[in-house]
ZADO-1210 file (C-alpha; in nm, 4 decimals, padded with zeros to 6 digits):
<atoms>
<atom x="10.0551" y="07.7352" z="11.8894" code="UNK" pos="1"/>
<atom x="09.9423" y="07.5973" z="11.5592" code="UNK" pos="2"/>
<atom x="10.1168" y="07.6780" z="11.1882" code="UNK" pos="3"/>
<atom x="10.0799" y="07.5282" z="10.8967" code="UNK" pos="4"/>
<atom x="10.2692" y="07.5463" z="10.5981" code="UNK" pos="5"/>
<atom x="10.6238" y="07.6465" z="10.5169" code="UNK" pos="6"/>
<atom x="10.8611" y="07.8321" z="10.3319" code="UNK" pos="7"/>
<atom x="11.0790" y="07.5836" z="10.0334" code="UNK" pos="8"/>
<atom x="11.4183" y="07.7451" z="10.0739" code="UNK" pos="9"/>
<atom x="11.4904" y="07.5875" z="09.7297" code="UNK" pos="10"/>
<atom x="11.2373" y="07.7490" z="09.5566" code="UNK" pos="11"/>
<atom x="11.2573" y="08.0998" z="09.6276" code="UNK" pos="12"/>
<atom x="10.8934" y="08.2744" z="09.6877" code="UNK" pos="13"/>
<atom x="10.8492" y="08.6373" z="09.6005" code="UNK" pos="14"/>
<atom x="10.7585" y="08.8608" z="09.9178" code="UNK" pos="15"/>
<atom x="10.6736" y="09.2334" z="09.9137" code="UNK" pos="16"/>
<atom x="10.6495" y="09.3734" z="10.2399" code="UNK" pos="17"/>
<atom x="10.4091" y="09.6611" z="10.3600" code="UNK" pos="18"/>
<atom x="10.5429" y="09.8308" z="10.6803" code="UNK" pos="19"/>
<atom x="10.4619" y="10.1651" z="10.8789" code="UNK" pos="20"/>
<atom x="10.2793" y="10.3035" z="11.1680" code="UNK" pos="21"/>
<atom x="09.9370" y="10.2307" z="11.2715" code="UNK" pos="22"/>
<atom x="09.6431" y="10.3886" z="11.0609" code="UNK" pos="23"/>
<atom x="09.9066" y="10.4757" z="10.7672" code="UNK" pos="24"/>
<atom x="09.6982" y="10.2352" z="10.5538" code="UNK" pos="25"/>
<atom x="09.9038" y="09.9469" z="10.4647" code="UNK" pos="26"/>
<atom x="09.6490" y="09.7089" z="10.5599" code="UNK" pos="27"/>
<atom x="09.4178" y="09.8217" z="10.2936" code="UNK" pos="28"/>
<atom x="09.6748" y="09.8340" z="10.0249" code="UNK" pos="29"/>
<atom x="09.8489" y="09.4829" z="10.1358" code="UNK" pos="30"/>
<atom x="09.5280" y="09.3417" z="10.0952" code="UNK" pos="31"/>
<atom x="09.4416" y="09.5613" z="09.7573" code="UNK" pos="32"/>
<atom x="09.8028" y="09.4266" z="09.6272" code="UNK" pos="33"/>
<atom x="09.7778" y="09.0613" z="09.7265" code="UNK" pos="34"/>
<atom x="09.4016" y="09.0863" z="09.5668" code="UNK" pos="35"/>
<atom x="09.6164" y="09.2419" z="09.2561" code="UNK" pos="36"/>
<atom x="09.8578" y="08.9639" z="09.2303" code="UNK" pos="37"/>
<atom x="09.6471" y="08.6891" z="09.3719" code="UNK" pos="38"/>
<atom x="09.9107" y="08.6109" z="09.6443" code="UNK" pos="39"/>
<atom x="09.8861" y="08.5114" z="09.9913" code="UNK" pos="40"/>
<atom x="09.7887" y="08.8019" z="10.2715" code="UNK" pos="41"/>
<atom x="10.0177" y="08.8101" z="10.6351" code="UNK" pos="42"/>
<atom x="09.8340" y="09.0751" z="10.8921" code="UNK" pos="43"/>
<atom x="10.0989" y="09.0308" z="11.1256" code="UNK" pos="44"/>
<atom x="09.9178" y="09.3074" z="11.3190" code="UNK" pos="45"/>
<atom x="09.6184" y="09.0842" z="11.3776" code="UNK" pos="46"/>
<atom x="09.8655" y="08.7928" z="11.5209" code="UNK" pos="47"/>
<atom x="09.9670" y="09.0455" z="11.7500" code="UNK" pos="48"/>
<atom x="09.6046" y="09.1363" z="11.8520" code="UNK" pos="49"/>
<atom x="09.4956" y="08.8601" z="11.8875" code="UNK" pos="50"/>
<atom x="09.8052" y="08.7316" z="12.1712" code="UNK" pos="51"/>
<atom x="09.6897" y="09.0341" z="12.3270" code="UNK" pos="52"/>
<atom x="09.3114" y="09.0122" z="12.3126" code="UNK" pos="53"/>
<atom x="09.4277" y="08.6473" z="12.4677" code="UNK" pos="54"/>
<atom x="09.6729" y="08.7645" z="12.7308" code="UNK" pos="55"/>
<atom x="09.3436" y="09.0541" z="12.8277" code="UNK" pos="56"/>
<atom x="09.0918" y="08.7834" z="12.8818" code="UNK" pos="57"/>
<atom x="09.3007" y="08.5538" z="13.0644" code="UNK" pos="58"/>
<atom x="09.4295" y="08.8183" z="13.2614" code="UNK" pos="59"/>
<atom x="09.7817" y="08.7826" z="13.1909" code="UNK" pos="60"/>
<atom x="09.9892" y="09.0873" z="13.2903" code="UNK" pos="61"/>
<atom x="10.0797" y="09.2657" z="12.9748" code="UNK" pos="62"/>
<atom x="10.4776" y="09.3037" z="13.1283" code="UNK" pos="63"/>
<atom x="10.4892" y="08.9022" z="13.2259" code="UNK" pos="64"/>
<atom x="10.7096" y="08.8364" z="12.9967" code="UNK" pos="65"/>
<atom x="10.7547" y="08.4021" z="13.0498" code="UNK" pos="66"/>
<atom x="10.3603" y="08.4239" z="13.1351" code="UNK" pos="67"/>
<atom x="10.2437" y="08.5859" z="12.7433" code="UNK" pos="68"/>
<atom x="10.5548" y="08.3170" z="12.6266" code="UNK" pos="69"/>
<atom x="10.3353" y="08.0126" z="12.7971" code="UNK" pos="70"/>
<atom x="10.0081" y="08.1597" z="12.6675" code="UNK" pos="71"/>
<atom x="10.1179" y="08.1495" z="12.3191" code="UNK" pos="72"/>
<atom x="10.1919" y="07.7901" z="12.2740" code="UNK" pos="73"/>
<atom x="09.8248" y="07.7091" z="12.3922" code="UNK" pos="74"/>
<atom x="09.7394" y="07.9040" z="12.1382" code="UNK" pos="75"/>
<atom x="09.6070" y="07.8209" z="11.7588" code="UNK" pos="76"/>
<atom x="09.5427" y="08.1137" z="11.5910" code="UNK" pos="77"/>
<atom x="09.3718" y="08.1398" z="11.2520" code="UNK" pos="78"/>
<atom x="09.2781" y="08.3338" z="10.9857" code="UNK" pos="79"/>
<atom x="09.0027" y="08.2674" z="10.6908" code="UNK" pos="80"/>
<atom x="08.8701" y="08.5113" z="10.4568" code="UNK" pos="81"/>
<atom x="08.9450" y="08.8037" z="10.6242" code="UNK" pos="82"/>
<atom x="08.8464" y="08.6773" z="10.9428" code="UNK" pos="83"/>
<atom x="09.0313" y="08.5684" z="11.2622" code="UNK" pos="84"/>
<atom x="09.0024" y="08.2586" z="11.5387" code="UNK" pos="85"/>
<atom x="09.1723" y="08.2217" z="11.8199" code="UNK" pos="86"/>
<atom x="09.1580" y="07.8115" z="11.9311" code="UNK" pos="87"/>
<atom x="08.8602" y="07.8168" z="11.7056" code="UNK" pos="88"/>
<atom x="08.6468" y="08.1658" z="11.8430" code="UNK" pos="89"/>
<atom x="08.5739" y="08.4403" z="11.6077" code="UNK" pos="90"/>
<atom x="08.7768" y="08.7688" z="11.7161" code="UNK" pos="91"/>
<atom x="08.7767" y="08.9313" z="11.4771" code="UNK" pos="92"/>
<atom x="08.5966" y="09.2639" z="11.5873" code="UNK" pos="93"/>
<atom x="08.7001" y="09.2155" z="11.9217" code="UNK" pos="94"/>
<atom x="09.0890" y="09.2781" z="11.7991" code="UNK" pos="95"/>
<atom x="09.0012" y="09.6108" z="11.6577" code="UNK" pos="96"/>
<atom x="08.9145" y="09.8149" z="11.9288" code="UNK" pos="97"/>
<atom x="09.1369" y="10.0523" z="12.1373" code="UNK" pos="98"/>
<atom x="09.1983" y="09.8522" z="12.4658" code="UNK" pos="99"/>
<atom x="09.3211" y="09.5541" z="12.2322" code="UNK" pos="100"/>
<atom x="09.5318" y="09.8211" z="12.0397" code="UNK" pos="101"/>
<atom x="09.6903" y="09.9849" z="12.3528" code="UNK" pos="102"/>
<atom x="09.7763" y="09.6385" z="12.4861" code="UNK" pos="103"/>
<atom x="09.9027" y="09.4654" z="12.1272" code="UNK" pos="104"/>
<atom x="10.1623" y="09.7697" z="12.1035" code="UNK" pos="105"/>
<atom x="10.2794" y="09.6678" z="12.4937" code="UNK" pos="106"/>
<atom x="10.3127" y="09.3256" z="12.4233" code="UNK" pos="107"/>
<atom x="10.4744" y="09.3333" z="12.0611" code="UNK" pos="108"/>
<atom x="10.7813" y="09.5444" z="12.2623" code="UNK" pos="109"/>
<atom x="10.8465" y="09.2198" z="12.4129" code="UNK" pos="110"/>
<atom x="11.1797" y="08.9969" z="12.3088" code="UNK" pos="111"/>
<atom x="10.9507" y="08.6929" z="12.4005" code="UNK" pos="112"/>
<atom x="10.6034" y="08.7315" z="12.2350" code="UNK" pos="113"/>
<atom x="10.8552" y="08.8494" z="11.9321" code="UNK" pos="114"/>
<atom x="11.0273" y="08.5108" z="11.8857" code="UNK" pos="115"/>
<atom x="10.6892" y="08.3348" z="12.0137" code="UNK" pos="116"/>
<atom x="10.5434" y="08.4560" z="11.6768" code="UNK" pos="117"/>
<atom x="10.7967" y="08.4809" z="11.4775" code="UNK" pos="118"/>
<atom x="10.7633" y="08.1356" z="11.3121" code="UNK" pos="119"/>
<atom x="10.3766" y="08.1878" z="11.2508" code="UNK" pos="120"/>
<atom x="10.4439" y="08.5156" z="11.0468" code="UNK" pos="121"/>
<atom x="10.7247" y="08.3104" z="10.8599" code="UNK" pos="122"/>
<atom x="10.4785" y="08.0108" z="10.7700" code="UNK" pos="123"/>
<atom x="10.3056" y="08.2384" z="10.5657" code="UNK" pos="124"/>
<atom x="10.4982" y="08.2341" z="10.2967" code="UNK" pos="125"/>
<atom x="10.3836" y="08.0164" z="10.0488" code="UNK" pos="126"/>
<atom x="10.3444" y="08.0028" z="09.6722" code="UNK" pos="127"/>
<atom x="10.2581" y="08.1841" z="09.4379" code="UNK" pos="128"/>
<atom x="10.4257" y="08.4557" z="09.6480" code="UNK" pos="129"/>
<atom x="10.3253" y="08.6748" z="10.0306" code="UNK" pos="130"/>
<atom x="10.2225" y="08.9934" z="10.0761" code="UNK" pos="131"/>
<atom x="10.3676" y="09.0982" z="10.4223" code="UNK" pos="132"/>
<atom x="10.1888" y="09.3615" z="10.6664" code="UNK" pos="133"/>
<atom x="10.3656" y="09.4892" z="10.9364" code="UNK" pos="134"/>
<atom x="10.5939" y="09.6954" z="11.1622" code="UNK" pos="135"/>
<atom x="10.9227" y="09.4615" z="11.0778" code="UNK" pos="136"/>
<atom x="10.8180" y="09.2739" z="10.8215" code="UNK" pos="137"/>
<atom x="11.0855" y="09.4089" z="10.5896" code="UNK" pos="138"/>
<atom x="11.3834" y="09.4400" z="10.8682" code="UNK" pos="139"/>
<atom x="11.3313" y="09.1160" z="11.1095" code="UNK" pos="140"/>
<atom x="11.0634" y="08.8747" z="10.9868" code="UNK" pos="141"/>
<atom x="11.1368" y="08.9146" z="10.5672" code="UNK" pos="142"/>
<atom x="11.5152" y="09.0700" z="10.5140" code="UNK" pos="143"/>
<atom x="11.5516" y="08.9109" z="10.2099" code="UNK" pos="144"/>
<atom x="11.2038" y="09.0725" z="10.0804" code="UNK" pos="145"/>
<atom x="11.2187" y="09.1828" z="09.6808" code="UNK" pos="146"/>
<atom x="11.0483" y="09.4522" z="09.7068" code="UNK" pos="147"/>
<atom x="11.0049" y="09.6608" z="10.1039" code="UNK" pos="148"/>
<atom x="10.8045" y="09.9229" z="10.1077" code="UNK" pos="149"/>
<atom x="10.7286" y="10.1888" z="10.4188" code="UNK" pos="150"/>
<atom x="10.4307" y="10.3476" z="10.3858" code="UNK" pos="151"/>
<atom x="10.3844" y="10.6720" z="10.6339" code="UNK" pos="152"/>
<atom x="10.1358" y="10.9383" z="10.7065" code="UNK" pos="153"/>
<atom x="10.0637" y="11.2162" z="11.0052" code="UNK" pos="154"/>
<atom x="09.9109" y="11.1189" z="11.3066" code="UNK" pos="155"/>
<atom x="09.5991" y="11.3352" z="11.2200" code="UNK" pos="156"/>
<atom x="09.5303" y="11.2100" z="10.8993" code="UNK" pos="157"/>
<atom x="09.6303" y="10.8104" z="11.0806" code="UNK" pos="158"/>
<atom x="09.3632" y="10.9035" z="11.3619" code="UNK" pos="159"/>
<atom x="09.1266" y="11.0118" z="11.1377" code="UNK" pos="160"/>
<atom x="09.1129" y="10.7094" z="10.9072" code="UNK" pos="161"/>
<atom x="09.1414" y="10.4872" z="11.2440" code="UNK" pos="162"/>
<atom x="08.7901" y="10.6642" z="11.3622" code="UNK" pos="163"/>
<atom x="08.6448" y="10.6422" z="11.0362" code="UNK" pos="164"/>
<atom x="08.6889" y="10.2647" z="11.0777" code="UNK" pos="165"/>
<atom x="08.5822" y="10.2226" z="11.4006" code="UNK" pos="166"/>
<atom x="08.2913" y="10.4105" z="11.3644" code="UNK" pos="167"/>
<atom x="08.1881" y="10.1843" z="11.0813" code="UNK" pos="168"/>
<atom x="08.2293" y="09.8795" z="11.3264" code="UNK" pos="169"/>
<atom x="07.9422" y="10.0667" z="11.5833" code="UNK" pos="170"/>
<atom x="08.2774" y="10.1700" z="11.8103" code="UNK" pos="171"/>
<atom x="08.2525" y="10.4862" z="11.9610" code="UNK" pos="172"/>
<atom x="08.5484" y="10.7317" z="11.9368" code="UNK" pos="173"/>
<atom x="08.7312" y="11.0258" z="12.0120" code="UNK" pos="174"/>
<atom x="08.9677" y="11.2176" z="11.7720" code="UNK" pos="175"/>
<atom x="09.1609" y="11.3918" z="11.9996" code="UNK" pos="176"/>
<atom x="09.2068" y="11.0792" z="12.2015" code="UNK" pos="177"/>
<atom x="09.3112" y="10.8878" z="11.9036" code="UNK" pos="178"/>
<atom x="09.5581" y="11.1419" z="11.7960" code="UNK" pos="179"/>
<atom x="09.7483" y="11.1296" z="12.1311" code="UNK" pos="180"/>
<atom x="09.7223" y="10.7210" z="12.1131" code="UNK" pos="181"/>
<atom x="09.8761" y="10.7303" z="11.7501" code="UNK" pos="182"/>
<atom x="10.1795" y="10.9303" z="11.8912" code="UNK" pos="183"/>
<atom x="10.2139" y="10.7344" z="12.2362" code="UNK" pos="184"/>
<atom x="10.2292" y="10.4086" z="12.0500" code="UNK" pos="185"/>
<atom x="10.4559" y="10.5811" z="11.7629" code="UNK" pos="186"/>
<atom x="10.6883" y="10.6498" z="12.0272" code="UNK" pos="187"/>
<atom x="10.6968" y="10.3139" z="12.2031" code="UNK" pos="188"/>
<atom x="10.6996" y="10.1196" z="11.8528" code="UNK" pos="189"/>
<atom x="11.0017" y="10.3517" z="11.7097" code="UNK" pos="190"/>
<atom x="11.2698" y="10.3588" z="12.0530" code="UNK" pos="191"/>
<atom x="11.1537" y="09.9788" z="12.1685" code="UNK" pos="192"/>
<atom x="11.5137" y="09.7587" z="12.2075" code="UNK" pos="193"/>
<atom x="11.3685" y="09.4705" z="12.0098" code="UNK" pos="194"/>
<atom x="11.2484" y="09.5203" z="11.6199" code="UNK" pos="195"/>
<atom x="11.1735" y="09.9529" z="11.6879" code="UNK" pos="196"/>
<atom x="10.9807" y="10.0237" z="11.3740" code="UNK" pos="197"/>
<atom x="11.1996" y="10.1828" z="11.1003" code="UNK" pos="198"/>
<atom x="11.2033" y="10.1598" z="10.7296" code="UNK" pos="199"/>
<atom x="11.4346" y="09.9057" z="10.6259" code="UNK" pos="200"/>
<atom x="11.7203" y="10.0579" z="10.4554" code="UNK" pos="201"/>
<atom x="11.6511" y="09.9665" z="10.1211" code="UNK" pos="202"/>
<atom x="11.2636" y="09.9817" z="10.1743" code="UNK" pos="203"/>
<atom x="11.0381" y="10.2807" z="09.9696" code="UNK" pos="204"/>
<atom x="10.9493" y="10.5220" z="10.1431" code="UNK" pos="205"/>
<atom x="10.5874" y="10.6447" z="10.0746" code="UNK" pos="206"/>
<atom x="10.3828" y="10.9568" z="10.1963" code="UNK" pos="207"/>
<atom x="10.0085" y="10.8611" z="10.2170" code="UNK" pos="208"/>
<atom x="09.8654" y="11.1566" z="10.3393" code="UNK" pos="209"/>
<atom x="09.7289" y="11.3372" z="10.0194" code="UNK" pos="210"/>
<atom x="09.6972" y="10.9779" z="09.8195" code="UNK" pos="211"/>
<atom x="09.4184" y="10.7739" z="09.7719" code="UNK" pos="212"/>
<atom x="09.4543" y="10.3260" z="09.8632" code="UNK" pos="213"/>
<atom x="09.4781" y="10.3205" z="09.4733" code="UNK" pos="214"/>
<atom x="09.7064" y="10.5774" z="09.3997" code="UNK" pos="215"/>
<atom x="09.9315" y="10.4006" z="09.6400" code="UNK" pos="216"/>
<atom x="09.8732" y="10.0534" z="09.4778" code="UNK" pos="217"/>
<atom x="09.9774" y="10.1703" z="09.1528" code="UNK" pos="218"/>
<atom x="10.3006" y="10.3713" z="09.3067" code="UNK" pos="219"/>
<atom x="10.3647" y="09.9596" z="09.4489" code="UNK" pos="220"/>
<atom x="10.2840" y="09.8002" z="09.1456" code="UNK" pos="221"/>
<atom x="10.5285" y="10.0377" z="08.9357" code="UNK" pos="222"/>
<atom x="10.7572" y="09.9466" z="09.1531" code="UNK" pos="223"/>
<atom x="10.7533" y="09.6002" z="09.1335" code="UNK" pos="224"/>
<atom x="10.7475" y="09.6110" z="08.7684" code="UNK" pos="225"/>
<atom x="11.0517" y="09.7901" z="08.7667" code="UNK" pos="226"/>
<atom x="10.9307" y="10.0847" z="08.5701" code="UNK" pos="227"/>
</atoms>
């Protein structure tokens, strides 16, 4: 598996780390804050998709646990203005859509695929400072974070938004189906042994429902400001 870059542990780089549920909308406002402070972007949610869009088309059992660990190293995944490669093919649609969803949330319960991509989401950090998108990005892969925040929202609202997207990518969806996905995979995500998604204990807890992407972003950027 190919990374590049890494973090200088003498030169400390600011991180602010975006965690929650799917659909809550962190990825819109990690990319509207690292577009803010012209910092680098981590989707660790796409590195999971795509080890799981990898281990679906090479038919690797989502449960083989030393199988996923062996497909990992072969592979080199990459990301470049808002798009993703996997050993050099654009997936970047192919990711998105709710088989690849059901069987990233299976695979990221995993001890193995974990610690298989742990050091990718790490090399991410590089200066000026990260912008972290996750499920543990602010408990496992960035502990010593500045600034954590957990961003949360209903599983109606989260299913809505998630058809709302998909429809815009020509995906056809149902609601109803979506809601009951958004709670299955809440329920795996939050009682799995390894890295259950939480808020960290000093992360900031924030409601999304009834706020817009940029009402968030500002209630981040106060934040960080300190005011």
């Amino acid at each position: 598996m190919t990374v590049t870059g890494k973090q200088d542990m003498n030169n400390p780089i600011p991180v602010i780390t975006l965690d929650g549920p799917a659909g809550s909308g962190k990825g819109t406002i990690a990319a509207l804050l690292a577009e803010h402070l012209g910092w680098h972007l981590l989707d660790s949610g796409a590195i999971y998709r795509v080890a799981a869009l990898a281990a679906l088309q090479q038919q690797v059992a989502l449960d083989d646990e030393p199988g996923l660990a062996a497909l990992l190293e072969t592979l080199d995944i990459r990301f470049e203005r808002g798009l993703a490669f996997c050993n050099g093919e654009a997936v970047t649609a192919a990711i998105r859509t709710p088989t690849c969803s059901d069987a990233t949330s299976r695979i990221s319960a995993l001890p193995a695929v974990r610690r298989g991509l742990l050091e990718l989401q790490r090399s991410f950090c590089r200066p000026p400072g990260l912008v972290a998108d996750g499920r543990d990005m602010g408990t496992v892969v960035f502990p010593d974070a500045g600034l954590k925040v957990f961003l949360t929202a209903s599983a109606e609202v989260r299913a809505q938004r998630r058809l709302k997207q998909l429809s815009g990518q020509g995906i056809s969806a149902n609601l109803s189906s979506l809601v009951q996905d958004m709670r299955a995979r809440d329920e795996r995500d939050t009682n799995r042994a390894i890295a259950p998604l939480r808020p960290a204990v000093d992360a900031v807890i924030i409601d999304s429902d009834a706020l817009s992407p940029e009402q968030v972003l500002e209630l981040i950027l106060s934040r960080y400001r300190g005011n």
